[in-house]
BALUMVO-674645 format. One line per field, with one value per residue (C-alpha): residue number from 1; residue in three letters; x, y, z. Coordinates in steps of 0.05 Angstrom, whole numbers, padded with zeros to 5 digits. Last residue first. Layout:
BEGIN
k <- NUM; ... .
r <- ALA; ... .
X <- X; ... .
Y <- Y; ... .
Z <- Z; ... .
This chain:
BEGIN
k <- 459; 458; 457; 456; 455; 454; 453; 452; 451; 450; 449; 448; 447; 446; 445; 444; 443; 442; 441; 440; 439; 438; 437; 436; 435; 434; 433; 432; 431; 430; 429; 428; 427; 426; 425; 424; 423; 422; 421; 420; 419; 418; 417; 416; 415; 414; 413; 412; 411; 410; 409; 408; 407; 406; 405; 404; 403; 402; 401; 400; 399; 398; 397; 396; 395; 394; 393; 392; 391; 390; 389; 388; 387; 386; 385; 384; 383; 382; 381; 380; 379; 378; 377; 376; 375; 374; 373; 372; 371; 370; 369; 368; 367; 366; 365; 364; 363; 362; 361; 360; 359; 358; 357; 356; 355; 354; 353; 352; 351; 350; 349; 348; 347; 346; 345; 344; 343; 342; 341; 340; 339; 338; 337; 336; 335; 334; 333; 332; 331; 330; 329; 328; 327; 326; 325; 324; 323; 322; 321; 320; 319; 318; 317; 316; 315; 314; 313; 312; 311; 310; 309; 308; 307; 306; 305; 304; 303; 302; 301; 300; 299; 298; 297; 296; 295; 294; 293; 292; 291; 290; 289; 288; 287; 286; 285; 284; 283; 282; 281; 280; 279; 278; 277; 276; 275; 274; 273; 272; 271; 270; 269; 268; 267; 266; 265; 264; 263; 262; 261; 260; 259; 258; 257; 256; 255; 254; 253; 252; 251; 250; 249; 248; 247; 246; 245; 244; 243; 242; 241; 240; 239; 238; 237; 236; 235; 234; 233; 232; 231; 230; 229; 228; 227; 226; 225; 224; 223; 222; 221; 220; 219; 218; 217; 216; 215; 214; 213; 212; 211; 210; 209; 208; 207; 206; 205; 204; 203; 202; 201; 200; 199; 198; 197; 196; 195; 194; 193; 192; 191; 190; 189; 188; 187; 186; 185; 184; 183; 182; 181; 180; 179; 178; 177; 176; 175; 174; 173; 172; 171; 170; 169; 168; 167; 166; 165; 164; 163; 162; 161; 160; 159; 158; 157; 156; 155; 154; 153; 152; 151; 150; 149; 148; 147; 146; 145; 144; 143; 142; 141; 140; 139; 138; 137; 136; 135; 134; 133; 132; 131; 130; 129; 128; 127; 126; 125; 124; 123; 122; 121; 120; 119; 118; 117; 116; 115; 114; 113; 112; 111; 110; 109; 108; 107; 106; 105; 104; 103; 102; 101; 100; 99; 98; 97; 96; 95; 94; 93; 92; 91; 90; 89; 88; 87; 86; 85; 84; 83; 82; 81; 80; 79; 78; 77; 76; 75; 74; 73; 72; 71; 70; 69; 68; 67; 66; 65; 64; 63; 62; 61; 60; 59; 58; 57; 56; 55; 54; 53; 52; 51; 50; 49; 48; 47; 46; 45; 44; 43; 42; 41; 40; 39; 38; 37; 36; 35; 34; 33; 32; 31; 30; 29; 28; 27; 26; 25; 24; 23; 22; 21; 20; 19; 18; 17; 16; 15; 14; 13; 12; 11; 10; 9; 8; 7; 6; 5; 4; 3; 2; 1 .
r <- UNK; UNK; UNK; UNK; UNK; UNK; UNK; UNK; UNK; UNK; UNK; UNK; UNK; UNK; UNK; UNK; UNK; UNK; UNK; UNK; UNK; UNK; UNK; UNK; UNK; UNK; UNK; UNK; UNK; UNK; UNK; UNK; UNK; UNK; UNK; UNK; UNK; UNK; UNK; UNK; UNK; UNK; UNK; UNK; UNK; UNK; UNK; UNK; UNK; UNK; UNK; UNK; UNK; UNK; UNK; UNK; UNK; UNK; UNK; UNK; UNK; UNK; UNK; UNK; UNK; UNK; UNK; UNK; UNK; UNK; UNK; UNK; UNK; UNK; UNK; UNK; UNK; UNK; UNK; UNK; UNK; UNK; UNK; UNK; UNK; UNK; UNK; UNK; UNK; UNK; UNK; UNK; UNK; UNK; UNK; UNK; UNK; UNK; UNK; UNK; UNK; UNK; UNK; UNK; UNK; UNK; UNK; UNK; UNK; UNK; UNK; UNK; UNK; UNK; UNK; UNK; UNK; UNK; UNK; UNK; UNK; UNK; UNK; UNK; UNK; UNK; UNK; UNK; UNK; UNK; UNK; UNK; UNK; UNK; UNK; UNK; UNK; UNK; UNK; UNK; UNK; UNK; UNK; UNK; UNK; UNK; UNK; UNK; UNK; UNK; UNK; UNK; UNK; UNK; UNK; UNK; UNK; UNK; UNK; UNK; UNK; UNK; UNK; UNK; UNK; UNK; UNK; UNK; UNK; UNK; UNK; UNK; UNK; UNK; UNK; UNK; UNK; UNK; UNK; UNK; UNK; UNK; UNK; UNK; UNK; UNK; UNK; UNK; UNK; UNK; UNK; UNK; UNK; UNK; UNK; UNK; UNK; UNK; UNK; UNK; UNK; UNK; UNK; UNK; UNK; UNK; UNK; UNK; UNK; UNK; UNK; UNK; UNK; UNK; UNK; UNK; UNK; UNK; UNK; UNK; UNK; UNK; UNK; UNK; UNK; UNK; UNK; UNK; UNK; UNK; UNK; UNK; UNK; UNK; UNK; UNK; UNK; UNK; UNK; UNK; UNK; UNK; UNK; UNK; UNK; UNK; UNK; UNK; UNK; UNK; UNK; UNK; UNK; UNK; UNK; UNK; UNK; UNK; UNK; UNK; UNK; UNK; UNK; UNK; UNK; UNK; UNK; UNK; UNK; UNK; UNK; UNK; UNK; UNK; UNK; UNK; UNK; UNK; UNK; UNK; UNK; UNK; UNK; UNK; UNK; UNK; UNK; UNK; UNK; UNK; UNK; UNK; UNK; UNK; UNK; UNK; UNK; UNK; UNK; UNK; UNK; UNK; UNK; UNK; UNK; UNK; UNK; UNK; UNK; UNK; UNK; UNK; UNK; UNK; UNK; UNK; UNK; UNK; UNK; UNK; UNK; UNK; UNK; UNK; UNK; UNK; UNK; UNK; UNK; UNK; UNK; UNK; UNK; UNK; UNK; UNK; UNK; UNK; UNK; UNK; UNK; UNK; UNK; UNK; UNK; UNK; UNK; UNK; UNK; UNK; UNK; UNK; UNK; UNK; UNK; UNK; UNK; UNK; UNK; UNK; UNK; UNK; UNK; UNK; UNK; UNK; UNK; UNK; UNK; UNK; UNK; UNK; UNK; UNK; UNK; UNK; UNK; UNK; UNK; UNK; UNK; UNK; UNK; UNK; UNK; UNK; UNK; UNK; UNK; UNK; UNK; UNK; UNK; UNK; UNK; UNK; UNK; UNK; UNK; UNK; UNK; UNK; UNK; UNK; UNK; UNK; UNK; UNK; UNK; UNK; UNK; UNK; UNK; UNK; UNK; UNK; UNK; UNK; UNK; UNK; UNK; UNK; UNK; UNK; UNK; UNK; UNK; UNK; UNK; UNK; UNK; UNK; UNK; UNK; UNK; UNK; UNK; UNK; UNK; UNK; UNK; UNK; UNK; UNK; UNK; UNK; UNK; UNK; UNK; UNK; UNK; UNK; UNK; UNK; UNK; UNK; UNK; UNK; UNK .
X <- 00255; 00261; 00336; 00349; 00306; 00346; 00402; 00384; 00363; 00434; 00461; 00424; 00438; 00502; 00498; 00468; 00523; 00576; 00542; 00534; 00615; 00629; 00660; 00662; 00584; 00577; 00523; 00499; 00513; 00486; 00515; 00469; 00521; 00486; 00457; 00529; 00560; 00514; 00531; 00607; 00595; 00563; 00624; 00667; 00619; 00593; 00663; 00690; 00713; 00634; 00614; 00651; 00614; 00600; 00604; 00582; 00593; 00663; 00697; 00638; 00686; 00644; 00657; 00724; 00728; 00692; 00742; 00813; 00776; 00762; 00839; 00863; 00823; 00833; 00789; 00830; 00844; 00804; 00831; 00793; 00786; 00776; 00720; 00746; 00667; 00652; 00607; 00646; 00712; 00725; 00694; 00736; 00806; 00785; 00776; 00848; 00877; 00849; 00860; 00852; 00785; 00738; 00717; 00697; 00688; 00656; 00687; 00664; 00643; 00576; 00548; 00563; 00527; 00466; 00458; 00477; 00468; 00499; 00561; 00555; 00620; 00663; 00715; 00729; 00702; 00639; 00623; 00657; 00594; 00601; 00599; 00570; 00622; 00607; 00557; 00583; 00655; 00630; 00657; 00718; 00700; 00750; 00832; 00830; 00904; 00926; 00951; 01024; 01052; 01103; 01054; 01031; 01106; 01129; 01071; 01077; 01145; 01130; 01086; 01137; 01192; 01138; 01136; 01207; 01212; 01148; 01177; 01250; 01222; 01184; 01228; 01176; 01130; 01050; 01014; 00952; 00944; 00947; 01021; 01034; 00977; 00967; 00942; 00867; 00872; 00790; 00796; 00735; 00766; 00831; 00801; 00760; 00826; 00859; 00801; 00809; 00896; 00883; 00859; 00920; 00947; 00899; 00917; 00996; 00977; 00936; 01009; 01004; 01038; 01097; 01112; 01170; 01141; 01071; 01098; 01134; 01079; 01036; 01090; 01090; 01019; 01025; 01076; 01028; 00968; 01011; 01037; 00965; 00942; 00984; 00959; 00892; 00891; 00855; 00795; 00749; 00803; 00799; 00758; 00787; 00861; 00848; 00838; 00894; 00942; 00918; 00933; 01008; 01020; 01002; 01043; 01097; 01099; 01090; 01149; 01195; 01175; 01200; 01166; 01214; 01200; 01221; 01269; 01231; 01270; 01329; 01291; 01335; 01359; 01342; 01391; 01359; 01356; 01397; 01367; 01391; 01450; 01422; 01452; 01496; 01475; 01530; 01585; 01575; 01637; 01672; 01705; 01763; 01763; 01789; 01827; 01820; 01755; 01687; 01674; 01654; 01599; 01604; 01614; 01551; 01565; 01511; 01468; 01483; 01445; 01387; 01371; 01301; 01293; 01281; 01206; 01193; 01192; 01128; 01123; 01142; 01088; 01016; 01020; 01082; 01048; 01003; 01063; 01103; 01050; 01036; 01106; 01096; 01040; 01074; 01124; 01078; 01045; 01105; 01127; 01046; 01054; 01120; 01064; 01097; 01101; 01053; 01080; 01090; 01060; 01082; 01021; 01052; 01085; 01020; 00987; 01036; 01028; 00946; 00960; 01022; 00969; 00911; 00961; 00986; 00920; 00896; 00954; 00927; 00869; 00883; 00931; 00889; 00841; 00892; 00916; 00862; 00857; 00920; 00904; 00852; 00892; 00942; 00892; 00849; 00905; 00926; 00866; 00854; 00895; 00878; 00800; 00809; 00845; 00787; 00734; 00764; 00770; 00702; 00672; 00709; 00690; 00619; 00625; 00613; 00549; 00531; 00471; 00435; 00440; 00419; 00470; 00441; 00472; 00543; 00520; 00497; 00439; 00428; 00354; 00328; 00296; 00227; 00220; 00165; 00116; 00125; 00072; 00105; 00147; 00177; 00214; 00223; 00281; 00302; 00323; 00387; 00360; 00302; 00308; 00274; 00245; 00266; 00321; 00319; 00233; 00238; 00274; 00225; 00168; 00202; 00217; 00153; 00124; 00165; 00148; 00070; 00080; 00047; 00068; 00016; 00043; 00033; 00000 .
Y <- 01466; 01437; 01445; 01416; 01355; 01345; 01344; 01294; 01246; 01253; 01241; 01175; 01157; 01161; 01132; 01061; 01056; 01052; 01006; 00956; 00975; 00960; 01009; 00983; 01008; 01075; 01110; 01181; 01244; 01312; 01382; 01428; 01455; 01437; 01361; 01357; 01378; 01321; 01268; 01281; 01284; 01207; 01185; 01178; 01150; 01104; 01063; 01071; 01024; 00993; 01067; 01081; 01154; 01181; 01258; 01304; 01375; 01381; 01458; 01481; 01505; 01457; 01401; 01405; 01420; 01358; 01319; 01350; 01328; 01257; 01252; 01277; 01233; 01175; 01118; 01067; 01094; 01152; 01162; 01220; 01191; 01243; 01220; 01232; 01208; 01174; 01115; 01047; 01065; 01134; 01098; 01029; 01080; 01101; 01033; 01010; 01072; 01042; 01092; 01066; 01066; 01122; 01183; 01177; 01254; 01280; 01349; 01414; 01446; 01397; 01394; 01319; 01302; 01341; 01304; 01235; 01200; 01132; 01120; 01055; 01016; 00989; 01030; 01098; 01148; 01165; 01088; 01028; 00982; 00908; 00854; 00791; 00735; 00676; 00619; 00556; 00561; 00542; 00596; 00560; 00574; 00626; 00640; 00628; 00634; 00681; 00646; 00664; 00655; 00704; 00727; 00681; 00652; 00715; 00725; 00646; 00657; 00723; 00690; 00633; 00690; 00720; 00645; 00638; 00704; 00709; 00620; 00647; 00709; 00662; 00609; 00568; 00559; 00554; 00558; 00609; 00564; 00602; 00605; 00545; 00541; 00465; 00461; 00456; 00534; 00538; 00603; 00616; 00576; 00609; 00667; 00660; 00634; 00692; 00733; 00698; 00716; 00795; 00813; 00801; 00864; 00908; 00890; 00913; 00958; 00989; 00989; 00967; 00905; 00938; 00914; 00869; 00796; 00815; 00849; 00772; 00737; 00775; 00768; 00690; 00695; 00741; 00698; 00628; 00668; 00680; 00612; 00589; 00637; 00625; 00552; 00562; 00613; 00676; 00706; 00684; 00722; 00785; 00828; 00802; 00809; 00890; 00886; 00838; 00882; 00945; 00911; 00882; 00961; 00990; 00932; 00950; 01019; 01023; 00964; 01010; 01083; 01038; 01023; 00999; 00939; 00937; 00879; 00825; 00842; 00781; 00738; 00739; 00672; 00667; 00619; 00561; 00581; 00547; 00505; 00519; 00477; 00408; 00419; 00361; 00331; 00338; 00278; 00261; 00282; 00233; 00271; 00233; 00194; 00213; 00161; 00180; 00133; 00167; 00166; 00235; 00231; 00231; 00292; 00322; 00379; 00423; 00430; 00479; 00533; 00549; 00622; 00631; 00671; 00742; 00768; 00829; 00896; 00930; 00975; 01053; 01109; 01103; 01173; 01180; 01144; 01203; 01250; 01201; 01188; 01269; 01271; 01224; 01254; 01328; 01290; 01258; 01307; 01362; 01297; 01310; 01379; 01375; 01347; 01307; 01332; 01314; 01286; 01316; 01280; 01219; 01183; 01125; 01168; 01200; 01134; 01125; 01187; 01184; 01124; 01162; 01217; 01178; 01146; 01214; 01234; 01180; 01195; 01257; 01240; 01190; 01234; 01296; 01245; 01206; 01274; 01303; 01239; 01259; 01332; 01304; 01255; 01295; 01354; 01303; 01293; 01359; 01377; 01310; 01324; 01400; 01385; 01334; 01384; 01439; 01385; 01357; 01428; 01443; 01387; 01397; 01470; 01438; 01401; 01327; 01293; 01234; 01206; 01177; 01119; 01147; 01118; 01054; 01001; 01017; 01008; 00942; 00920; 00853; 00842; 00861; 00789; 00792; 00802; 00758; 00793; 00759; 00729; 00664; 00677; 00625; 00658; 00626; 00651; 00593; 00538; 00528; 00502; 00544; 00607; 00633; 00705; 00772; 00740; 00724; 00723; 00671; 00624; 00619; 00609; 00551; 00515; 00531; 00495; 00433; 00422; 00423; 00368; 00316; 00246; 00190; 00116; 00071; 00000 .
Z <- -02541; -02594; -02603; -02529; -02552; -02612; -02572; -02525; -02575; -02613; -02548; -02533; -02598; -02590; -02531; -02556; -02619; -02569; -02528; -02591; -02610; -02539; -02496; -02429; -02404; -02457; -02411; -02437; -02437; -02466; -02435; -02403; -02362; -02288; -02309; -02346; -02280; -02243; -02287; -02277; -02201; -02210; -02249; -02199; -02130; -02173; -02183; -02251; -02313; -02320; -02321; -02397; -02382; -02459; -02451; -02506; -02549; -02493; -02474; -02430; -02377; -02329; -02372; -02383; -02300; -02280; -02328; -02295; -02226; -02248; -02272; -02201; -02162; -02205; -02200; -02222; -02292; -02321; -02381; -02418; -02492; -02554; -02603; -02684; -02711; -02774; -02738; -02755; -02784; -02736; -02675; -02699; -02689; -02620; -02600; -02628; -02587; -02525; -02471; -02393; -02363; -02362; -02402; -02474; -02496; -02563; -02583; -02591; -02662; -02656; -02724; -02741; -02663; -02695; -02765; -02735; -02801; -02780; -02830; -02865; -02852; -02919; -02917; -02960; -02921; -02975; -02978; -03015; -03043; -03015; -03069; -03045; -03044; -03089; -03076; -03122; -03089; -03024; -02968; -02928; -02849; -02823; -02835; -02906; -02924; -02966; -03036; -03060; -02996; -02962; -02919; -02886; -02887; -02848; -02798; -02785; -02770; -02726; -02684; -02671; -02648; -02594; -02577; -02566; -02523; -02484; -02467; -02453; -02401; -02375; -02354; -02309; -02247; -02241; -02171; -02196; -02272; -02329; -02341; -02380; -02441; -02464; -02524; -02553; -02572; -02612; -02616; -02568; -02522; -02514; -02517; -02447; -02421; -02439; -02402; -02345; -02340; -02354; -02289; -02266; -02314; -02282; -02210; -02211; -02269; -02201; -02165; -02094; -02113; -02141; -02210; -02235; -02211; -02236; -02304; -02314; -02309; -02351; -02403; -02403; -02406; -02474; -02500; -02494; -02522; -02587; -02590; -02581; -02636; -02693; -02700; -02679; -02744; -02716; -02740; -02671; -02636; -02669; -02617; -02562; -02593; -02592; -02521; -02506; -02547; -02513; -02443; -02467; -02484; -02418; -02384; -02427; -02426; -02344; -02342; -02385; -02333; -02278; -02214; -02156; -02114; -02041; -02028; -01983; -01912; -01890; -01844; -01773; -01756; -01677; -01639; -01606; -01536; -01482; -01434; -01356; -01339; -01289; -01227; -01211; -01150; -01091; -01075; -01009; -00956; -00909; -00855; -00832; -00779; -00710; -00665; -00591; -00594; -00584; -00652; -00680; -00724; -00804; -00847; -00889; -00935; -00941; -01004; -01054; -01065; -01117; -01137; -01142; -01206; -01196; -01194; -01257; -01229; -01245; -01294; -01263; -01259; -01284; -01290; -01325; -01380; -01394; -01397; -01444; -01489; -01503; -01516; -01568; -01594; -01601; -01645; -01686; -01702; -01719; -01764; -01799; -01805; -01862; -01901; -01960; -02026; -02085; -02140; -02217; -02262; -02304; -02303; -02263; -02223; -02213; -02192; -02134; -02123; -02108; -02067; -02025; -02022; -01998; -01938; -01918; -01915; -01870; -01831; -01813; -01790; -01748; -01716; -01697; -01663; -01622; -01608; -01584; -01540; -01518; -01496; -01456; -01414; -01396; -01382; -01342; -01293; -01289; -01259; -01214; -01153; -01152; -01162; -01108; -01059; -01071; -01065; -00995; -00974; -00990; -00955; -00893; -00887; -00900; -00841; -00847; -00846; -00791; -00821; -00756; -00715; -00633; -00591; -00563; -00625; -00586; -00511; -00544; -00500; -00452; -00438; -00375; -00348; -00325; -00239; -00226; -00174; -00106; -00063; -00096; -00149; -00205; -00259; -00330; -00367; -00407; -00369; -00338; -00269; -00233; -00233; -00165; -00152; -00107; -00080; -00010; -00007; -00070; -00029; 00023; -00021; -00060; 00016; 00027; -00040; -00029; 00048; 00020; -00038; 00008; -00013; -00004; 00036; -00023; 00000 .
């Protein structure tokens, strides 16, 4: 039978203990207060004496302020001058070498031309020297590069001796034999690539490239009338010639270009005259002798030439005509060839001359103008977009010193011939598009000019 425990000696001994000190804790528990008859005293929580002081935007004087500004704006002043006065040179300098780049372009074409250069700009070395100091200021800002680390430097290890024995005989230090250190690797030496020898434009390479270029243009207009047999040694000289212009001529030279530019339209003759040989020289990667091959084949040429003309009968070149159909009989005309002159009543009056302007001069064109359409034209070379050349035409025009202006477009960019089609808009002066000087093209501006005209009169 359980004897029943009274919990009464419990509750004064917790009342007794609470009158001492003002409440009980009991254990490590979280703050719970026991009281009896006394109010529980609740814990005062434990405060940052920092966190107390009243947080607020602490502002500094505005003597402080000012002085802080005043020293800044003295620290930074010259700073942004440095840096200002270079970036107007950065500016000043990009354009003036883009200048000096157009006019070492525009003189290499002069030279070609055989005009008188333009000079340097004694302005642009002043440029670059002001620059350069303008470099050095800045960079003294960023003061000294770094120091690069030193290599660790390795030292030998000690030299170990054996103990002392405690015997009165002493051995002799015995010393280990230290690692070799392995030799740092040396270098291979650097061979220094001797410079590519600047190339140097001669007045005999101009001729002859200008000369090869007429000979191709007159060729494309004969091909289909030449003998196979004189015309692959023919084709095979003028390669070998190309070849040899684009190992003599500068490569910033526009003959440099034009005369490349010549190696598809071989190829395009080659088929049309029916050339089944093999033509060295066509191909990008070819290799050979070719000042002997322009030689032996130029010599060939001049065989067949020789016996052509040496022979009794001329040789029938084109399809033989059957002897039952003879050759119609062509009536000579007024100029004494075979070409019907166009009428052209208003072009025939003009007391100025007729321009072709673009492109290199063709002599052989000129010459088919007078045969085919009774007309002496005058040809304004404009060759790769000559600045100087386009200028010398916008001023014939504007004097009023040209009758009419055929633009050879397919020779100039847009942004040439476009100024000449607005001075003949201003001067009244007819033009008209002659594409690369075709005889079909040809024929479609001059009657484009003749229309203009007789518009201008009718009105």
């Amino acid at each position: 039978m359980r004897v029943p425990i009274s919990i009464d000696p419990f509750l004064r001994w917790v009342a007794n203990e609470s009158e001492k000190k003002d409440g009980f804790r009991l254990a490590d528990t979280p703050p719970i207060l026991i009281g009896l008859g006394v109010k529980a005293v609740q814990p005062t929580p434990k405060t940052d004496p920092v966190r107390c002081t009243e947080e607020k935007d602490m502002k500094l004087p505005d003597v402080v302020q000012t002085a802080i500004r005043t020293k800044l704006s003295a620290e930074m002043t010259p700073i942004r001058d440095k840096v200002q006065r270079l970036r107007a040179m950065l500016d000043a300098f990009e354009a003036k070498a883009e200048q000096d780049a157009e006019r070492r372009v525009s003189n290499s074409m002069l030279a070609a031309l055989g005009v008188d250069l333009v000079p340097d700009d004694a302005g642009f070395e002043v440029l670059k020297k002001e620059m350069r100091e303008a470099l050095v200021h800045v960079s003294a800002l960023m003061g000294p590069p770094p120091k690069e680390p030193e290599p660790p430097r390795t030292e030998p290890e000690p030299v170990l001796s054996a103990p002392a024995s405690p015997s009165p005989v002493t051995p002799a230090p015995v010393t280990l034999p230290t690692p070799p250190v392995a030799a740092a690797p040396v270098p291979p030496p650097i061979i220094p690539i001797p410079p590519t020898p600047s190339r140097r434009l001669r007045d005999s390479d101009i001729t002859a490239a200008k000369k090869l270029i007429a000979e191709v243009e007159k060729l494309k207009l004969e091909v289909k009338d030449q003998h196979p047999v004189r015309l692959f040694p023919l084709l095979q000289a003028i390669v070998a010639e190309v070849r040899i212009l684009q190992d003599r001529l500068p490569q910033d030279n526009y003959l440099h270009e034009r005369v490349g530019h010549l190696m598809p339209v071989i190829s395009v003759m080659k088929t049309e005259g029916r050339v089944e040989e093999f033509i060295r020289g066509l191909a990008w990667t070819s290799t050979g002798n070719w000042e002997h091959l322009a030689s032996s084949n130029r010599r060939k040429v001049e065989m067949f030439d020789r016996d052509v003309a040496r022979s009794a009968r001329p040789l029938d070149f084109g399809t033989e005509t059957p002897k039952s159909k003879r050759p119609e009989k062509v009536a000579p005309t007024l100029n004494g060839n075979t070409h019907q002159w166009p009428e052209y009543p208003r072009l025939r009056a003009l007391s100025k001359p007729i321009l072709l302007a673009g492109g290199m001069i063709i002599p052989e064109k000129i010459k088919s103008v007078r045969e085919r359409f009774g007309f002496d034209v005058e040809w304004h070379e404009i060759d790769h977009d000559s600045p100087k050349a386009s200028g010398t035409l916008m001023l014939r025009i504007r004097a009023g010193k040209v009758g009419g202006v055929i633009l050879l477009e397919a020779f100039m960019k847009h942004s040439t011939f476009k100024p000449a089609v607005e001075a003949c808009n201003l001067m009244k002066v007819p033009y008209a598009m002659g594409d690369k000087a075709g005889v079909a093209s040809l024929q479609k501006a001059l009657d484009e000019l003749e229309r203009q005209l007789s518009v201008a009169c009718a009105v």
